[in-house]
C-alpha positions as CSV (number, residue, x, y, z in Angstrom):
1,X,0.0,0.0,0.0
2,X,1.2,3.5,-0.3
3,X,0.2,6.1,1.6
4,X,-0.2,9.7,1.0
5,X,-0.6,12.1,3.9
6,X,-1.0,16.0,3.2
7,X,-1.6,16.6,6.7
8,X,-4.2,19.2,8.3
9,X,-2.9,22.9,6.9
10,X,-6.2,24.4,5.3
11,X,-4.9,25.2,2.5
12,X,-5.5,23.3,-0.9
13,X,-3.2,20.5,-1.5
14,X,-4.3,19.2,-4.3
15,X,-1.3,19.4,-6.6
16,X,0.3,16.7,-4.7
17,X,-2.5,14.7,-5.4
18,X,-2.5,15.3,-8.8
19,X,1.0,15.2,-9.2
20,X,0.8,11.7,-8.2
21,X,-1.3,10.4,-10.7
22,X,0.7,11.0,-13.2
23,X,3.0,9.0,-11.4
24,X,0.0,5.9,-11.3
25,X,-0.2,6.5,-14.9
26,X,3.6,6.8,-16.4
27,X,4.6,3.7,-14.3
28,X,1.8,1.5,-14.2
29,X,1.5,1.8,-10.8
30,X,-1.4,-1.2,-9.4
31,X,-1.1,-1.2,-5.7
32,X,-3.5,0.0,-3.6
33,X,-3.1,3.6,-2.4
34,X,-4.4,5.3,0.5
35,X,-4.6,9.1,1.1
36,X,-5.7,11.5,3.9
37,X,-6.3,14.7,2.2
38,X,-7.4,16.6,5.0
39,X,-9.5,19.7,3.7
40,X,-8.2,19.2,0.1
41,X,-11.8,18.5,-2.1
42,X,-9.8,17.2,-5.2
43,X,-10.4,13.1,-5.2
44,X,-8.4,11.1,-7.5
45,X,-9.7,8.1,-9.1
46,X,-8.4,5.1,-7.6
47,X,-7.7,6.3,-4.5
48,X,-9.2,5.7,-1.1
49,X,-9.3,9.4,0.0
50,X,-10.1,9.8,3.9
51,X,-10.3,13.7,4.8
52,X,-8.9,13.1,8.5
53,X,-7.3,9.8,10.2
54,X,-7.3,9.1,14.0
55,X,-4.0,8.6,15.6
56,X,-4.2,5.1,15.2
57,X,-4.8,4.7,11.7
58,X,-2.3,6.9,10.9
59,X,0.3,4.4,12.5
60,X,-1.4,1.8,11.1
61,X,-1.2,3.4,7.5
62,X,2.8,5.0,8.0
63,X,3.3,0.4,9.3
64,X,1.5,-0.8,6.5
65,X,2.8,1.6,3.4
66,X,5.3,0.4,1.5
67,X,5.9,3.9,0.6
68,X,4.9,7.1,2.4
69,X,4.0,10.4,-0.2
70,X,3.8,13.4,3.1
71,X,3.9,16.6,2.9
72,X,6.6,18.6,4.6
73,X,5.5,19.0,8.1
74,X,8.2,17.5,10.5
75,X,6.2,15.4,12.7
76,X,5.2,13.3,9.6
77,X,8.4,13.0,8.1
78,X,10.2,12.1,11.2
79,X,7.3,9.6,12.1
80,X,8.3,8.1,8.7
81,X,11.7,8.1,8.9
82,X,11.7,6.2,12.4
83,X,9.5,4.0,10.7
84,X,12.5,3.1,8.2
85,X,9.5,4.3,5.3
86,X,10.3,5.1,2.1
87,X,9.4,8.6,1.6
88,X,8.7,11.3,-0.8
89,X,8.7,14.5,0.5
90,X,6.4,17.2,-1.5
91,X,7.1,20.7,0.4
92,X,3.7,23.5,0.1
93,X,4.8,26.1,-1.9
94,X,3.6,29.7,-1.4
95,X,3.4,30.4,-5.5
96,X,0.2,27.8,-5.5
97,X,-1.0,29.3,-2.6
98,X,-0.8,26.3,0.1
99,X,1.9,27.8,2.2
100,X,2.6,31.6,3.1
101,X,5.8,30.7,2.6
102,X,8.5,28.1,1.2
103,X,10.1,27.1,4.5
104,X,9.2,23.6,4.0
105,X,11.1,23.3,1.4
106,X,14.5,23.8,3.7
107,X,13.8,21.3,5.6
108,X,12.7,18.8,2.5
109,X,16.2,19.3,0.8
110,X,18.4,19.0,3.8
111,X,16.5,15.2,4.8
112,X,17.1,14.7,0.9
113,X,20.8,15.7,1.5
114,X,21.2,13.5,4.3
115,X,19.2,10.6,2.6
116,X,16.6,10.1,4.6
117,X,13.7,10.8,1.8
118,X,13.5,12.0,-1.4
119,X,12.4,15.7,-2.6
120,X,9.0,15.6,-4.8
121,X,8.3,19.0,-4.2
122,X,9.0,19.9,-8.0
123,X,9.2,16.6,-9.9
124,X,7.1,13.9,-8.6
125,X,7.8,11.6,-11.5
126,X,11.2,12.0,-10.9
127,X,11.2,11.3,-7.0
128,X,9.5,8.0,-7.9
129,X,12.2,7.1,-10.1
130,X,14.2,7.8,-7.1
131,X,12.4,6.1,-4.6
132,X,12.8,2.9,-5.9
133,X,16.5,2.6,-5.2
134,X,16.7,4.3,-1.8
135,X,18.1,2.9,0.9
136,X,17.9,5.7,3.5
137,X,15.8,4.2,5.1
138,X,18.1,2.2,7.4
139,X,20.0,5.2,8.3
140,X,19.1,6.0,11.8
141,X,17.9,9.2,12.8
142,X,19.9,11.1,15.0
143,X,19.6,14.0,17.1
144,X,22.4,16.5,17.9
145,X,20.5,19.1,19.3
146,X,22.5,18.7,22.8
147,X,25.7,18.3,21.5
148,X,24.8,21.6,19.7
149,X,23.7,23.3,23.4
150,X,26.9,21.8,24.6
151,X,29.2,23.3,21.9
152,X,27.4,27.0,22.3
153,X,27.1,27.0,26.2
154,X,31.5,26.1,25.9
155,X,31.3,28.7,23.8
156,X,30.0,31.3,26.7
157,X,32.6,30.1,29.3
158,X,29.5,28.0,30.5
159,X,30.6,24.4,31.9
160,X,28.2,22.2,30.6
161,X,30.6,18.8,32.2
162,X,29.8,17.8,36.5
């Protein structure tokens, strides 16, 4: 199964949506796919569109998907990633009015950097080429953050060590 998740922004979405069914169509794609469109009204055909899922079916769609489609939003790419998913990443951009801004996009291209996901914010078609031969997935997902604090409060004269 693969499962799309746009997430619950208001805005319209539906270019990821669309986007993908040119994927469907260009590579003969036949396995069942599942998306939560949230308040986006565009329905493909073919798709089993649910506008919200509860926090259990969520899980249960990111542990059963083969591959995970999400937008940009950080708590579903990490959830994907510490699922070991295979994930294309599709940033809202403010020019199609879904965003008020591009930030997602920064965060999209650095996980793509670090190969955790693949960026299908501009070329879904190619993503799914992509997607195919990614192994990311087993990279684990690591945190810095503290060592980070550490470095900065060294950095103030500040002993961070007991």
């Amino acid at each position: 199964m693969i499962y799309i998740t746009l997430g619950t922004q208001s805005n319209d979405f539906s270019r990821c949506l669309k986007e993908f069914e040119k994927v469907v169509e260009k590579f003969n794609i036949t396995e069942e796919v599942v998306a939560q469109v949230g308040y986006t009204k565009y329905n493909p055909i073919g798709f089993k569109c649910v506008d919200f899922v509860s926090e259990t079916d969520y899980v249960k769609y990111i542990n059963e998907a083969s591959i995970v489609i999400s937008h940009a939003g950080s708590g579903a790419l990490f959830s994907a990633i510490k699922k070991k998913k295979k994930i294309i990443a599709v940033a809202r951009l403010a020019k199609y009015k879904e965003m008020l801004n591009d930030h997602q996009t920064e965060l999209v291209r650095k996980l793509a950097e670090e190969g955790y996901l693949v960026d299908g914010t501009y070329d879904m078609c190619g993503a799914w080429s992509k997607i195919q031969t990614l192994e990311s997935s087993q990279k684990p997902l690591e945190c810095t953050i503290d060592k980070e604090i550490e470095k900065l409060l060294e950095s103030w004269g500040i002993s961070t060590k007991q």
